[in-house]
VMD Tcl script that draws the C-alpha trace (Angstrom):
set ca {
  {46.98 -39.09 -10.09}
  {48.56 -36.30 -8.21}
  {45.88 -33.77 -9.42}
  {42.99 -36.37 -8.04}
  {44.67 -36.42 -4.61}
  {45.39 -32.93 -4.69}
  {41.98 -32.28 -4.81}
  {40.56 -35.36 -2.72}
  {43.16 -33.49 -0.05}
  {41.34 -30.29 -0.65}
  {37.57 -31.44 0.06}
  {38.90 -33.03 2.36}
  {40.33 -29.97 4.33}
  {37.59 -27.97 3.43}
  {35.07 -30.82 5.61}
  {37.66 -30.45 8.21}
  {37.18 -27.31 8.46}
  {33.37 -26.99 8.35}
  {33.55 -29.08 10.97}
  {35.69 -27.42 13.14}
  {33.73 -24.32 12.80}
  {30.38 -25.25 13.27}
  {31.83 -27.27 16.48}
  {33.51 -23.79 17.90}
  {29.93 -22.25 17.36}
  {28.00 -24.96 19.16}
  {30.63 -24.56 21.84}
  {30.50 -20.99 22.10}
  {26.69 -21.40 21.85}
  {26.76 -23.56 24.82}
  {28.81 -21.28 26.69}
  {25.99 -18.26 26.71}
  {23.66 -19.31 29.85}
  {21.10 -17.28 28.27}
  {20.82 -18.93 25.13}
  {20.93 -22.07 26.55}
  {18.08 -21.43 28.36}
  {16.23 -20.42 25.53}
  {16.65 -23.45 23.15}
  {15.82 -26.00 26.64}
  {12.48 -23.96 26.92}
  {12.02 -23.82 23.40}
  {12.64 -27.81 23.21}
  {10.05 -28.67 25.74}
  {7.28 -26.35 24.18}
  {7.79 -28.01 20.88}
  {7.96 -31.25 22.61}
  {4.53 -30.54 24.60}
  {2.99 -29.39 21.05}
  {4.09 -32.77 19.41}
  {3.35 -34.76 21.86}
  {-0.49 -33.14 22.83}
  {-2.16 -36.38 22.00}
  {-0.42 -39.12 24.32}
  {-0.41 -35.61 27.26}
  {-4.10 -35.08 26.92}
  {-7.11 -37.05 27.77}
  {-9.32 -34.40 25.67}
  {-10.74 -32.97 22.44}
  {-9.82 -29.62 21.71}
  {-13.06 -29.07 19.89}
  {-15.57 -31.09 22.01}
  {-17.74 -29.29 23.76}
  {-18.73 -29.80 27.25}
  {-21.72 -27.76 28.76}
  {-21.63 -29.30 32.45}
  {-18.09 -27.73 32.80}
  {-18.01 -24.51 31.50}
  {-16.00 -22.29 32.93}
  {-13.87 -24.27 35.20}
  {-10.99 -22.76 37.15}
  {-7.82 -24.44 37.10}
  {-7.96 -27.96 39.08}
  {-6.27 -31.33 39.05}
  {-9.12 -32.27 36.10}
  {-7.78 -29.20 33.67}
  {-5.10 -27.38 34.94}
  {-5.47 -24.62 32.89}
  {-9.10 -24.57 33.33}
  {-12.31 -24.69 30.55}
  {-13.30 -21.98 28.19}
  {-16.99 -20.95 27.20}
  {-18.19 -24.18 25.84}
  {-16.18 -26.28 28.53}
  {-13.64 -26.87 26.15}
  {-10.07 -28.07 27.68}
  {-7.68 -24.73 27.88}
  {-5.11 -26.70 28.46}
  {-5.53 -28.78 25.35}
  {-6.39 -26.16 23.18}
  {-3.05 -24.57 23.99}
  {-1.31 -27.48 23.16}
  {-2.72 -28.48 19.42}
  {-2.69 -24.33 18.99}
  {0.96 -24.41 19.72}
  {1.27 -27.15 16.51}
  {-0.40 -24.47 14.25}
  {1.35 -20.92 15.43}
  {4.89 -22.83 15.85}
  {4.77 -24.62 12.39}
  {3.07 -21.76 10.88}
  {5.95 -19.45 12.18}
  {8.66 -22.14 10.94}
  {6.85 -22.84 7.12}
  {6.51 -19.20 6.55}
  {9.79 -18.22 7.96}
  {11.68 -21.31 5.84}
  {9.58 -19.56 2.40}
  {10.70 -16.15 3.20}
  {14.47 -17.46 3.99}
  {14.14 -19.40 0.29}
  {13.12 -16.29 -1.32}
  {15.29 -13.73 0.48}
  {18.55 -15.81 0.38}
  {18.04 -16.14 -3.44}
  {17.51 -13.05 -4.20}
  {19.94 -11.20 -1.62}
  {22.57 -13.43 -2.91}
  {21.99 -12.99 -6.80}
  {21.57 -9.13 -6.76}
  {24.35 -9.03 -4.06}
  {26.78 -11.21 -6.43}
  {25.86 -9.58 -9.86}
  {25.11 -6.52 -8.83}
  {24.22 -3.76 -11.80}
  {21.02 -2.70 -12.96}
  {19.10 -6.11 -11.55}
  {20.21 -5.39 -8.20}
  {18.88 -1.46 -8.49}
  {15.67 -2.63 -9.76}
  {15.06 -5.22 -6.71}
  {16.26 -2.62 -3.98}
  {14.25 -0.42 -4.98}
  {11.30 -2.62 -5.22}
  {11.89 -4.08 -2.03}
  {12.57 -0.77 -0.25}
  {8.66 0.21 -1.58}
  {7.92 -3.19 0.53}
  {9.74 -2.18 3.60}
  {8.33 1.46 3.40}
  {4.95 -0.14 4.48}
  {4.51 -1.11 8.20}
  {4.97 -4.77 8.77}
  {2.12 -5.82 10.22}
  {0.01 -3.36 8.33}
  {1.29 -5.19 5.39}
  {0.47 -8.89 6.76}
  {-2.92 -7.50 7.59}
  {-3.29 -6.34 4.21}
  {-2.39 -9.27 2.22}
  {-3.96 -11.61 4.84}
  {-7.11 -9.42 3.76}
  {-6.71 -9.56 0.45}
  {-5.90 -13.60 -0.11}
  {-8.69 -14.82 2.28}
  {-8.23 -17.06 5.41}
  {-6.94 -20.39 5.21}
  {-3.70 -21.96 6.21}
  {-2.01 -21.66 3.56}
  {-3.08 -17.94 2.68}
  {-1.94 -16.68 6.16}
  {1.37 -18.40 5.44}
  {1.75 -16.56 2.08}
  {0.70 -13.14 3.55}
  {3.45 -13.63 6.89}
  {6.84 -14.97 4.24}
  {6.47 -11.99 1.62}
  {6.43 -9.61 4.37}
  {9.65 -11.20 5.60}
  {11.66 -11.56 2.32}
  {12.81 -8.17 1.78}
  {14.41 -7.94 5.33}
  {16.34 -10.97 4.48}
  {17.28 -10.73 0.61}
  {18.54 -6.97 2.25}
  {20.84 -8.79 5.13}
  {21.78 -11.58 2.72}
  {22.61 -8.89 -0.06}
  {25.15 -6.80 2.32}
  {26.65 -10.52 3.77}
  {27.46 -11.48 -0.04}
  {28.61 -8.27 -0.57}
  {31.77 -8.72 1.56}
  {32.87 -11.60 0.41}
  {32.27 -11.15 -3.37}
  {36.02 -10.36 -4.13}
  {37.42 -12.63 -2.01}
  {40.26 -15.17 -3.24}
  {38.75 -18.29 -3.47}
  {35.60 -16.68 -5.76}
  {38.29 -15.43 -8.00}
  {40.17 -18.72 -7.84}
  {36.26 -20.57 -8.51}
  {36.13 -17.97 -11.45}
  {39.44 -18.86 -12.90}
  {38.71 -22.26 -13.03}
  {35.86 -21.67 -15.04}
  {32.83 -22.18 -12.47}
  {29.14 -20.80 -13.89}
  {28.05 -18.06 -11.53}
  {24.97 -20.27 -10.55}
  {27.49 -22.48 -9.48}
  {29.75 -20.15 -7.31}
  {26.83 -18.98 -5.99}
  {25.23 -21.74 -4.91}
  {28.60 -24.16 -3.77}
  {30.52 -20.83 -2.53}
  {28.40 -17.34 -1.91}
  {25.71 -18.56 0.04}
  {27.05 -21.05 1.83}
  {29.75 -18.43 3.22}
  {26.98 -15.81 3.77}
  {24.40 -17.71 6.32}
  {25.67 -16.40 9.24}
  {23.99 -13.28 9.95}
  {20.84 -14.87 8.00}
  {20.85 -17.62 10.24}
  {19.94 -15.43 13.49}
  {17.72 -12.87 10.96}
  {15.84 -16.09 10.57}
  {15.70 -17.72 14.26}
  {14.24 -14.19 15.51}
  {12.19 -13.93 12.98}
  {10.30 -17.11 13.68}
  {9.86 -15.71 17.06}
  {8.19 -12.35 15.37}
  {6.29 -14.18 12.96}
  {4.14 -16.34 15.78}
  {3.67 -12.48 17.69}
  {2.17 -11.62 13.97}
  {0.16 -14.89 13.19}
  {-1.53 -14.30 16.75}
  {-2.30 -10.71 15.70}
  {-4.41 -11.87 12.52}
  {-6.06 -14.57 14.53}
  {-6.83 -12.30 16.86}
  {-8.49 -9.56 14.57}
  {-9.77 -12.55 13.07}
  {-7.65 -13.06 9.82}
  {-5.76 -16.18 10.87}
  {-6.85 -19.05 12.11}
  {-10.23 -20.23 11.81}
  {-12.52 -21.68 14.60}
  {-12.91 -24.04 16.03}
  {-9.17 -24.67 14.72}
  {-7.18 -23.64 18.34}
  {-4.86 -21.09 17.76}
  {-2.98 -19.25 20.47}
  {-3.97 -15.69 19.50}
  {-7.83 -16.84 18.47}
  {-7.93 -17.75 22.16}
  {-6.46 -14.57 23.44}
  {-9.34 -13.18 21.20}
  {-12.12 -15.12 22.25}
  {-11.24 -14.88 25.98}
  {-10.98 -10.81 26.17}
  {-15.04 -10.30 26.51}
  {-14.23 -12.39 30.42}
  {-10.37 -11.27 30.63}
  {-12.37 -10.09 34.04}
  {-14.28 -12.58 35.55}
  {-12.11 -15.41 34.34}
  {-8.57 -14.10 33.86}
  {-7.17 -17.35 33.40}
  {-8.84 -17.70 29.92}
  {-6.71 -15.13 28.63}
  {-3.58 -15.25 30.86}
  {-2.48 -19.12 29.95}
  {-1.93 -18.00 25.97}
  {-0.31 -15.48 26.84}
  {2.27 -16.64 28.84}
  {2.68 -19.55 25.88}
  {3.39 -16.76 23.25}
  {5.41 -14.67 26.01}
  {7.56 -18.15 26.90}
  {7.76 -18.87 22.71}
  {9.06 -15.28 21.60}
  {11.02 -15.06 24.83}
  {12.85 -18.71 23.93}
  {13.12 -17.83 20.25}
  {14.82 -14.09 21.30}
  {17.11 -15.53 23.29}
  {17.98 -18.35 21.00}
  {18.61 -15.66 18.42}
  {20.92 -13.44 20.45}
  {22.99 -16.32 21.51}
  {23.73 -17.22 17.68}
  {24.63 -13.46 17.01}
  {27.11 -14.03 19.47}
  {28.52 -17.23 18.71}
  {28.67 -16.42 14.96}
  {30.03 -12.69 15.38}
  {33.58 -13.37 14.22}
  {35.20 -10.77 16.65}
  {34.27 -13.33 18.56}
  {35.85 -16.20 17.37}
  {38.64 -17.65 19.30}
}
mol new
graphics top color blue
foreach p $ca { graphics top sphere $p radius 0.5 }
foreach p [lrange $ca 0 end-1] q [lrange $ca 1 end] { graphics top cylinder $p $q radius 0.2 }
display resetview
């Protein structure tokens, strides 16, 4: 009996405690203007993008050829493209595909960076040489020159682009996860987990990773942000998405040849993508500092 409430007492303390620190984070989170900003402009683009079909009377793909080429006015505020097609509309069903493109293929990379950064990190020895050095070929190759590559090479398609944009991402992660585990993997309470005769899958799992997110955590918020900058590259060169699917960098593309007779084509994309990365950056660098724990009160 005592040993069961011993360790009831001890999971219990240990959810206390989790608790406590993820509260001090959100509070020193809410504490950085900057970052607050970021996540309330982030929120309402990702509620415009949800929400596009109860905002917008229109179809992003039908055409309309007695309004091509409208300016901005109280009937499209963002104005028509080529075929009379809604801007504004467009922008907002693109911003479903380049946000939850960004998010899939960040969440995949995370999966497969975290798992290996944390095994080779934990066990170290000749598995961990071979993988560094295998990912350090990977990282020797420019990043976008990679993601054009592979998005080359596998085709278009949704699901290709998201391939080609997480394997660029993993080694960056498995490399930040690998130094986080690093730190901690003499600590007491791994030896302790040892001792008591835990599997290594299990102290990974229940006890490395979990203590090894931080860092990860903003890796992965600003990389989100990168990842929709490199999604509208290949749509833009033409290796994302396809038309008439609306994408945010396929417009950018398709409005350059009248970026100057109708600058607005081009200039309402752009300042989604600017506003996106901007939110996502500043998101990012508010975690760094609410997770740094030279920071922590």
């Amino acid at each position: 009996m005592i040993s069961i409430r011993t360790r009831f007492r001890t999971k219990k303390e240990g959810r206390e405690k989790s608790e406590s620190t993820l509260h001090a984070t959100f509070m020193r989170l809410c504490r950085n203007p900057t970052a607050v900003f970021g996540g309330i402009v982030f929120i309402i683009l990702a509620l415009l993008v949800i929400l596009a079909p109860w905002l917008t009377p229109y179809d992003y793909a039908a055409y309309d050829t007695k309004n091509l080429f409208q300016p901005p006015s109280p009937a499209h505020w963002c104005g028509t493209d080529q075929f009379g097609r809604d801007i504004l509309t467009r922008l907002l069903y693109g911003g479903r595909y380049s946000m939850s493109m960004g998010f899939i293929a960040v969440g995949f990379a995370a999966i497969g960076g975290v798992s290996l950064g944390s095994i080779c990190g934990y066990i170290g020895g000749r598995l961990d040489d071979i993988v560094m050095r295998f990912l350090d070929i990977f990282q020797a190759i420019p990043g976008i020159l990679l993601t054009i590559c592979m998005a080359a090479a596998l085709g278009n398609g949704f699901d290709k682009v998201i391939i080609a944009l997480s394997l660029t991402r993993i080694p960056s992660i498995a490399r930040l996860m690998r130094g986080s585990v690093m730190k901690i993997r003499g600590m007491e309470y791994l030896e302790a987990a040892e001792a008591i005769g835990c599997s290594k899958a299990r102290r990974i799992i229940k006890y490395v990773i979990p203590n090894s997110m931080a860092p990860v955590i903003v890796e992965v918020t600003m990389g989100i942000a990168s990842t929709v900058l490199q999604l509208a590259t290949l749509s833009y060169i033409g290796l994302g998405v396809q038309p008439p699917t609306p994408e945010w960098g396929a417009m950018l593309s398709d409005a350059k040849r009248y970026i100057l007779i109708k600058p607005y084509m081009i200039m309402f994309p752009g300042i989604f993508i600017a506003l996106t990365v901007l939110s996502l950056n500043f998101l990012g660098d508010g975690l760094r500092d609410a997770l740094d724990p030279k920071l922590k009160d």
